[in-house]
C-alpha positions in Angstrom: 0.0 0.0 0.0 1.4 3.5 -0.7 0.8 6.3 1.5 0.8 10.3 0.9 3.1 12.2 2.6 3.6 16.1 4.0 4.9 16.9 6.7 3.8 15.4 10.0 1.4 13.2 8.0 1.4 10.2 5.6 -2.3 9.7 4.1 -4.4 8.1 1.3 -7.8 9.9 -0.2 -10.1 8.1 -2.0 -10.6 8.8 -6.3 -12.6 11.7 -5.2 -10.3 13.4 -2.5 -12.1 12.1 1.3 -10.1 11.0 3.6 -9.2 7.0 3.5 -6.7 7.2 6.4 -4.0 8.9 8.2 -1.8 8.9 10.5 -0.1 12.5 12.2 2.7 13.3 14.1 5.3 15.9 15.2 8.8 16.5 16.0 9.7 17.0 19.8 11.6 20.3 20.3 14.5 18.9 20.4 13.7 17.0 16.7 14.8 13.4 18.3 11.7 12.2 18.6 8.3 11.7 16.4 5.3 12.1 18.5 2.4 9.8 16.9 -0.8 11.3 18.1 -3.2 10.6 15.6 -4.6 7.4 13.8 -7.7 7.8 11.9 -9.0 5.0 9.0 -12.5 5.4 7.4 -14.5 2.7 9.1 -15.6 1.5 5.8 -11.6 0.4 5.5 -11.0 -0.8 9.1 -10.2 -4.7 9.6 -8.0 -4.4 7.0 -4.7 -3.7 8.6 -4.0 -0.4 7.1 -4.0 1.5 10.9 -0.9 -1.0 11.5 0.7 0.0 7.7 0.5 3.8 8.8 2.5 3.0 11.9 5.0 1.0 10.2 5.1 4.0 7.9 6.2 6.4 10.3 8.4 3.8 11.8 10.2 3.4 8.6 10.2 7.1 8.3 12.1 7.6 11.6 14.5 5.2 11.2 15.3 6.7 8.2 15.2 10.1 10.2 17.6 8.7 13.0 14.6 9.5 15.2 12.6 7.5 18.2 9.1 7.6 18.5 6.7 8.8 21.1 3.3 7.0 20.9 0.9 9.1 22.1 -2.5 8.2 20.5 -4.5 4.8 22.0 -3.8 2.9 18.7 0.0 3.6 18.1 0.6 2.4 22.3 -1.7 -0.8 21.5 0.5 -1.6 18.4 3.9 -0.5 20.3 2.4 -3.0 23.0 1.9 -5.8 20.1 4.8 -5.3 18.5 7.6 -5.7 21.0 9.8 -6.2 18.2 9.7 -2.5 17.3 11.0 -1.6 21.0 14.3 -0.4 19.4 12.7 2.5 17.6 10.7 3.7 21.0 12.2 6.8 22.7 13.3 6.2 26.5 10.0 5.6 29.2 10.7 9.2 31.2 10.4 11.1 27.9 7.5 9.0 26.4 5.8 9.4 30.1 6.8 12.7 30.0 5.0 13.4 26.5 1.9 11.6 27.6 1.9 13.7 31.1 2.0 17.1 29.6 -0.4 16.1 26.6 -3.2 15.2 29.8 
């Protein structure tokens, strides 16, 4: 599957321009980090794995970036919790609890 991307985003629309799926994030201040805070696929597209292909995405994306990864939305911490095999690309636990703290 290939995926749109601008900044802070990779995305597909549909043949008429909606919204498919997406997947946000940002740079921490410091630009080590991607924070993931955004998952969204059209529920006529869901249970099809693309939510896990935009994550995997952005994980390619930082690795290519030198970067770690932040998960801050509920579906990128229930994949990160999945895939343990990913652990290597997660930024340390006091700045991903400190993300998740100040995001409250």
């Amino acid at each position: 599957m290939t995926f749109e991307f601008e900044p802070g985003r990779f995305y597909q629309n549909d043949a008429d321009g909606q919204l498919i799926d997406e997947v946000t994030f940002q740079e921490t201040n410091d630009h080590q980090s991607l924070i993931i805070d955004h998952t969204f696929v059209r529920p006529d597209h869901r249970g099809q794995g693309i939510a896990a292909q935009l994550i995997e995405q952005v994980i390619a994306y930082a690795r290519q970036q030198k970067q770690t990864i932040i998960p801050l939305c509920t579906y990128a911490q229930a994949y990160f919790k999945q895939h343990t095999d990913q652990d290597d690309i997660l930024a340390p636990q006091n700045t991903i609890t400190a993300v998740q703290e100040n995001s409250k």
